[in-house]
GUDRENFI-388279 format. One record per residue (C-alpha): x, y, z; residue in one letter. Coordinates in steps of 0.1 Angstrom, whole numbers, plus 2048, in hexadecimal, padded with zeros to 3 digits. Layout:
<rs>
+------+-------+-----+---------+
| east | north |  up | residuo |
+------+-------+-----+---------+
|    X |     Y |   Z |       a |
...
+------+-------+-----+---------+
</rs>
This chain:
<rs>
+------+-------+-----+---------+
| east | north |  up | residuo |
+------+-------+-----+---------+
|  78B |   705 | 859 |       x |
|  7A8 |   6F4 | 84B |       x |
|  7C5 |   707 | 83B |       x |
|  7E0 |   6F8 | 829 |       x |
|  802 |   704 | 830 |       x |
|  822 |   70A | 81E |       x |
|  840 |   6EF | 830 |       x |
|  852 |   70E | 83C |       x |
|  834 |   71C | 84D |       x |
|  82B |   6FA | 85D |       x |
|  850 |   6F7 | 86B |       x |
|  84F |   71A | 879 |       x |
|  833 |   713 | 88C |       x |
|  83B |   6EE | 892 |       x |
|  85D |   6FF | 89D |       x |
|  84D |   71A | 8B3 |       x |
|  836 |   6FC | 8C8 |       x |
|  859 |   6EE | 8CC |       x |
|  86A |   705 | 8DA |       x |
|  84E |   710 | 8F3 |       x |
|  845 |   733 | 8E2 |       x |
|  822 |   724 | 8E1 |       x |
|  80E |   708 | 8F2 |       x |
|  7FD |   6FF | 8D4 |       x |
|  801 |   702 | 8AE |       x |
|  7DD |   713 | 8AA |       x |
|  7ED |   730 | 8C4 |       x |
|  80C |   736 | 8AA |       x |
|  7F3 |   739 | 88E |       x |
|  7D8 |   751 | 8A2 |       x |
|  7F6 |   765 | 8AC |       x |
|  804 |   76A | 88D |       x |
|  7E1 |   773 | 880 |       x |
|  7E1 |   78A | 898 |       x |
|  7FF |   799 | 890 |       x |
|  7F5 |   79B | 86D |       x |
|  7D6 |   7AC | 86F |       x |
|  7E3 |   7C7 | 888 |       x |
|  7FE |   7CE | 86D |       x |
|  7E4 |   7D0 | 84D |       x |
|  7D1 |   7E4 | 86A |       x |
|  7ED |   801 | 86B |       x |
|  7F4 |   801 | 84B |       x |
|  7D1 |   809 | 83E |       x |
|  7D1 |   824 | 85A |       x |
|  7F5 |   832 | 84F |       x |
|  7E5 |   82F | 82E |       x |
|  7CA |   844 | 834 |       x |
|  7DE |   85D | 846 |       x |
|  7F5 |   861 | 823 |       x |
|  7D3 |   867 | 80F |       x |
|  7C5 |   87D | 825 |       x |
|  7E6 |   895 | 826 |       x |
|  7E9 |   88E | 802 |       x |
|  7C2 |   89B | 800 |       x |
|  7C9 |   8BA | 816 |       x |
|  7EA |   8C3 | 7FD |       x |
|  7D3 |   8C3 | 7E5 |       x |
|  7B7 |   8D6 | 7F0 |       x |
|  7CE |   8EF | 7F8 |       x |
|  7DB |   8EF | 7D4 |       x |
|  7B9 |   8F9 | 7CB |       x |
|  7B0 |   910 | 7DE |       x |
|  7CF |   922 | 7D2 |       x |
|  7C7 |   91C | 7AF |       x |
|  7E7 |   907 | 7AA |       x |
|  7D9 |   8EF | 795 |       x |
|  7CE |   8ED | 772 |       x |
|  7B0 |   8E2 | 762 |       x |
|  7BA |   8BE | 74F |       x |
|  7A3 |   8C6 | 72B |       x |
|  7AF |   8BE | 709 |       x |
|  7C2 |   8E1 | 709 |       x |
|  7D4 |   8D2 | 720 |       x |
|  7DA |   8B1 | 714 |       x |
|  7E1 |   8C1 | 6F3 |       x |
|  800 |   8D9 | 704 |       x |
|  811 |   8B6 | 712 |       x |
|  80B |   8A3 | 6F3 |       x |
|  81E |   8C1 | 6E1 |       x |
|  836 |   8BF | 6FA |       x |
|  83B |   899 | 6F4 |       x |
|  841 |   89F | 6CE |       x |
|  85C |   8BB | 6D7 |       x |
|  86E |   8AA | 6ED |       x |
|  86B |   88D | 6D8 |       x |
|  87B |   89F | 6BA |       x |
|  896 |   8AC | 6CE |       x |
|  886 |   8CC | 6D1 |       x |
|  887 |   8D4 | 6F5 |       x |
+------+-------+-----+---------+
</rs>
């Protein structure tokens, strides 16, 4: 595979050979791949995490009827809403 790189990029890991972080340039780049995908790793994870509290704060909305049912009643009480507080009407 070949992958262009940005000048910056190619200097950091030209740099990195250089100073004797790493032996080769193809060990700067698996490392920093590494690094990267460990990261995406724990932030799909934390992610998941959030929506799965977010899920159980909901649930337990639900279950104590704290929610309210989004029909055209409804949509009709914030549209009437909009036009008060749009006229200054609050």
């Amino acid at each position: 595979m070949t992958i262009p790189l940005k000048k910056h990029q190619a200097d950091w890991i030209a740099e990195q050979v250089r100073v004797g972080r790493y032996a080769s340039e193809i060990e700067a780049i698996e490392d920093a791949l590494a690094d990267k995908i460990a990261k995406d790793k724990a932030a799909w994870e934390a992610d998941g995490e959030v929506l799965r509290e977010r899920m159980r704060v909901s649930m337990g909305q639900i279950e104590r009827g704290e929610v309210e049912e989004a029909d055209d009643a409804f949509f009709e009480r914030l549209r009437e809403r909009v036009r008060m507080v749009a006229s200054g009407n609050r």
